[in-house]
C-alpha positions in Angstrom: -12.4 57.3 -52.3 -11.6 54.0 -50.6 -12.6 51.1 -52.7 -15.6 49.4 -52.2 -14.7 45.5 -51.5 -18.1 42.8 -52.0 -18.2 42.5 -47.9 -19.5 38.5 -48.1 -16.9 37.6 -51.0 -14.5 39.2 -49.1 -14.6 37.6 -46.2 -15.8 34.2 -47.6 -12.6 33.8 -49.4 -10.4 34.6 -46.5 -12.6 31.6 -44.0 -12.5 29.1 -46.9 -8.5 29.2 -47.0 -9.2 28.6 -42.8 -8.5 32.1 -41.5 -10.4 33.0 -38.4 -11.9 36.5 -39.4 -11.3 39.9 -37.5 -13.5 42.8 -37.2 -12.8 45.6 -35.0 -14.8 48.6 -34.5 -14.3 52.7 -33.9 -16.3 55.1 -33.7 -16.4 58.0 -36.5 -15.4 60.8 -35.7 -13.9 59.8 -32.0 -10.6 62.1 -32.6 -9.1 64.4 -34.9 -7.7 61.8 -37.7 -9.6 59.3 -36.4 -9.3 57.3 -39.9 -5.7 56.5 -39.0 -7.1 53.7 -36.5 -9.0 52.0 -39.7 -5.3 51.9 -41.5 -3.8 50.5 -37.9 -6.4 48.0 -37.8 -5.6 47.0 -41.7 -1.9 46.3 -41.1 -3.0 44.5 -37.7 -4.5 42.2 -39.7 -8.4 43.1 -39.8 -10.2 41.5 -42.4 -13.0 44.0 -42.1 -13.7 47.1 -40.1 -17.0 48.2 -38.6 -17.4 51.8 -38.3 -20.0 53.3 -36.1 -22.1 56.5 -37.0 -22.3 58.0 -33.4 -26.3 58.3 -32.4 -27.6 60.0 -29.0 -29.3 57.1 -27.5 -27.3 54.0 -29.0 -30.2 51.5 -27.2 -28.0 48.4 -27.9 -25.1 49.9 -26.9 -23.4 49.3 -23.5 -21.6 52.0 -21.6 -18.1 52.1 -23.2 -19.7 52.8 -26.8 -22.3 55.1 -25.5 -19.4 57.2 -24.0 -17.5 57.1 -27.5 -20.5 57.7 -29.1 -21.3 61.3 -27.1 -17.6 61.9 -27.5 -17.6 61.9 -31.1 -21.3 63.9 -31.1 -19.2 66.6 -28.9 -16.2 67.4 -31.1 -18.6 67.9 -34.1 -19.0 63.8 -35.5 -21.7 64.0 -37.6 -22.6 61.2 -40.4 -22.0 63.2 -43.3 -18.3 64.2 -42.3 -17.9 60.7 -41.1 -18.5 59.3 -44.7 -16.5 62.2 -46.3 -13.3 61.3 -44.1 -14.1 57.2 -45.2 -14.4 59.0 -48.6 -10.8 60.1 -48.8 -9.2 56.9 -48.0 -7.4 54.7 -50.7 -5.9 51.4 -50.9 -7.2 50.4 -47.0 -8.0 46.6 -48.5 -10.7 45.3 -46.6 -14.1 46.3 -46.8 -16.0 48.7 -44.3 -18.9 48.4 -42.7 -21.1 50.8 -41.1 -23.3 50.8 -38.0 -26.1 52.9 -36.8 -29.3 53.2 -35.9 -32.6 53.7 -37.5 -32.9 57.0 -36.9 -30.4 58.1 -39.2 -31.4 56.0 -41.8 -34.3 57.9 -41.6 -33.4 61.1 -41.1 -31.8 61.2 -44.9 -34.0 58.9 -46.4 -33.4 55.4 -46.8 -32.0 56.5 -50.9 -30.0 58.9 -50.3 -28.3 57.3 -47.3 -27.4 54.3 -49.2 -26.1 56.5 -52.1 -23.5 58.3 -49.5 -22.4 55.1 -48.5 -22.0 53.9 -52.0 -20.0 57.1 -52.6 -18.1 57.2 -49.4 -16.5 53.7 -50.3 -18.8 51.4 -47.8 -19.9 48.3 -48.8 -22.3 47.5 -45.5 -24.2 47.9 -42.8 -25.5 46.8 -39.7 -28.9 48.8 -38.0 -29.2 46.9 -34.7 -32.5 48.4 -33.8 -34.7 47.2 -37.3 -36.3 43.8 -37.5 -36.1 41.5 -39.7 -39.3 41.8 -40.2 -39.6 45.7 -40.9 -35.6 45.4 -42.8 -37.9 45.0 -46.4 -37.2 48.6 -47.6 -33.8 49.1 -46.4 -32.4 45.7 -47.8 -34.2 46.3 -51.4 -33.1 50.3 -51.7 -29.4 49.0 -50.5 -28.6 46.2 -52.5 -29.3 48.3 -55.7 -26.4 50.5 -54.5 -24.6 47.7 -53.8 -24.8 48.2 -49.8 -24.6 44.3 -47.9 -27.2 44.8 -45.0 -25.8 42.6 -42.1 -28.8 41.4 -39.5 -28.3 40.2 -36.3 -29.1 37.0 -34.6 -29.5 36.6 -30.3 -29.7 33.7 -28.5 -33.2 33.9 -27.8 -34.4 34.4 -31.7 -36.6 31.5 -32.1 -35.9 28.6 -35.6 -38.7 30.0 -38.0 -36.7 33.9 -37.3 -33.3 32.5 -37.2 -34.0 30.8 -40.7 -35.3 34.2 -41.7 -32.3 36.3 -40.1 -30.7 33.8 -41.8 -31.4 33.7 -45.1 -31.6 37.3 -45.7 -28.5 38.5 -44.3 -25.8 39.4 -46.8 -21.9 40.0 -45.7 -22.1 38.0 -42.6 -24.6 36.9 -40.0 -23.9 38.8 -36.6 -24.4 36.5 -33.7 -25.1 38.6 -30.8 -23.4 36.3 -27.7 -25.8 37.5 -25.0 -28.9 39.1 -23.9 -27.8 42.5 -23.1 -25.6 45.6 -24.7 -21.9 45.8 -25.7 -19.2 45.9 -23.6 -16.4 43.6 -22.1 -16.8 40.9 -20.2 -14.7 38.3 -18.0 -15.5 34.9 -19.7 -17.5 34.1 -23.1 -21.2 33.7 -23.0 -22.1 30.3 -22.9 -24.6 30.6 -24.9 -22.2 31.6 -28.0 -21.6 28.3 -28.7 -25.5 27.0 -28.9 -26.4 30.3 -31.3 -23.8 29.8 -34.0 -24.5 26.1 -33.9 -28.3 26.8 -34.3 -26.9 29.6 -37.1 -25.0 27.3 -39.0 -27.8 24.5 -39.6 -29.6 26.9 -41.6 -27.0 28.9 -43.5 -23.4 28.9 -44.5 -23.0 32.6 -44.6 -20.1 33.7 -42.8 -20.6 34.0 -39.1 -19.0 36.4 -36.9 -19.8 36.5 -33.0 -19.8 39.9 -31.2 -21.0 41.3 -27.7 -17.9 41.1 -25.4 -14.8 39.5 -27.1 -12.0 41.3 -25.2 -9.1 39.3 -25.1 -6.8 36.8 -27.2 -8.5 33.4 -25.1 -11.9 35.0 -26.3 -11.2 35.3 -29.2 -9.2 32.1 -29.2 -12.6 30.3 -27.8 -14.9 32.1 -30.2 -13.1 30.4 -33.5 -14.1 27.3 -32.0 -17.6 28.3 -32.6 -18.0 30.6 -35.3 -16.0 32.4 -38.4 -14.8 34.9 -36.4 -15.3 38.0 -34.0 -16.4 41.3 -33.8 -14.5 43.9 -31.1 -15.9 46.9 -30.2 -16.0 48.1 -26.6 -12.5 46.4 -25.8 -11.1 48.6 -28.9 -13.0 51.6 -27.9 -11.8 51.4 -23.9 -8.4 52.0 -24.7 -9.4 55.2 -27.2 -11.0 56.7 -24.7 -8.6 55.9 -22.0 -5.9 57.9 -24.9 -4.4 54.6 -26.7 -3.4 55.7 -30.3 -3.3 53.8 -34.0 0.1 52.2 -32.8 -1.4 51.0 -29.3 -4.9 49.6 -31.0 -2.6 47.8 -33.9 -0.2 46.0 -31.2 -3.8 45.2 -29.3 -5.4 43.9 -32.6 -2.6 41.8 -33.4 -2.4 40.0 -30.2 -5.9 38.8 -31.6 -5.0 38.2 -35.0 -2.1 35.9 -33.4 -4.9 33.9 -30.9 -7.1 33.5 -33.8 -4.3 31.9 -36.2 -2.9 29.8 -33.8 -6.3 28.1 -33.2 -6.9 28.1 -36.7 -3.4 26.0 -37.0 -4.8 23.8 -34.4 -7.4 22.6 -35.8 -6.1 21.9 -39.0 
């Protein structure tokens, strides 16, 4: 079993020496050994890994994880052999965090999914499409099994729900860069900058801004702003155009290198 690592004391650690945190994403189950990309994104330098649990209608999702997402559902990706392949790793080093959708929360009971996740090694999740507001149940069952639930924040959540978001986040707080699904995009929303300021007034959990970071001078431009970055549908492009675990680390580390040289200029 991979080892559970505290997601928020985690990365904490690493953004109080001055690192500029990286989190990449794949999709379960999106090829046969598809675990080898979580070890290529280790030694690229990740400092956590978000791993999605392939849905049929990923709402939030724009059209490159959508097509990953039926992908995976076609060769057989399901959640429970998606947490028994996390299960079998060892030694990856940085802590994994699951994302999903409602739904399957649901569908195994909000217990017994937290339990698998506990067992497979996981130590959060994100669920994009619950509330704060309706997140009671999920955030109570999980942190008794140890499970960091991770809410989002958009540019348009007004103060009194920011503060909220906020405050009962654990891991990180995901800023959400613009209105709109995931995908790549040309230039970073300008309305990054305004949401992790408006994030940081009321909490000094880490922040990590997602929703189109595709490139080193996104990334670069991001740690200006927040903690760090989430990549997703940049990472998931070149799977699906065929790109293996050696392809997505030399991608990865380009980003690791943009987010380390800002880091050294600010200093």
């Amino acid at each position: 079993m991979s080892t559970t690592t505290e997601v928020e004391q985690h990365l904490r650690a690493r953004r109080d020496t001055g690192r500029g945190l990286l989190m990449p994403y794949i999709t379960g189950g999106i090829t046969p050994g598809w675990t080898g990309f979580l070890r290529a994104f280790a030694a690229a330098g990740a400092d956590a890994i978000e791993v999605g649990l392939p849905f049929s209608d990923p709402t939030l999702d724009g059209a490159t994880i959508q097509e990953a997402s039926d992908a995976a559902l076609a060769q057989g990706a399901s959640t429970r052999r998606i947490l028994a392949d996390l299960a079998c790793l060892t030694d990856l080093g940085v802590p994994l965090v699951v994302s999903t959708y409602y739904n399957l929360v649901l569908h195994d009971g909000v217990e017994a999914f937290c339990a698998a996740l506990r067992r497979a090694g996981v130590g959060g999740v994100i669920v994009p499409d619950l509330p704060v507001h309706e997140a009671g149940e999920l955030t109570d069952v999980a942190a008794a099994f140890g499970i960091e639930v991770v809410l989002l924040a958009a540019p348009s959540t007004p103060e009194p729900r920011l503060a909220e978001i906020a405050s009962r986040s654990r891991g990180f707080v995901y800023a959400v860069s613009v209105m709109g699904t995931t995908g790549e995009r040309t230039a970073l929303a300008g309305s990054a900058a305004e949401l992790t300021r408006r994030i940081r007034q009321v909490s000094d959990r880490p922040v990590l801004l997602g929703f189109g970071i595709s490139t080193p001078d996104q990334a670069r431009e991001a740690r200006r702003h927040a903690d760090g970055v989430v990549v997703g549908a940049a990472v998931m492009r070149r799977v699906l155009d065929g790109a293996g675990p050696d392809d997505l680390r030399e991608f990865l580390a380009t980003l690791r290198q943009a987010l380390d040289q800002e880091c050294d200029r600010t200093r």
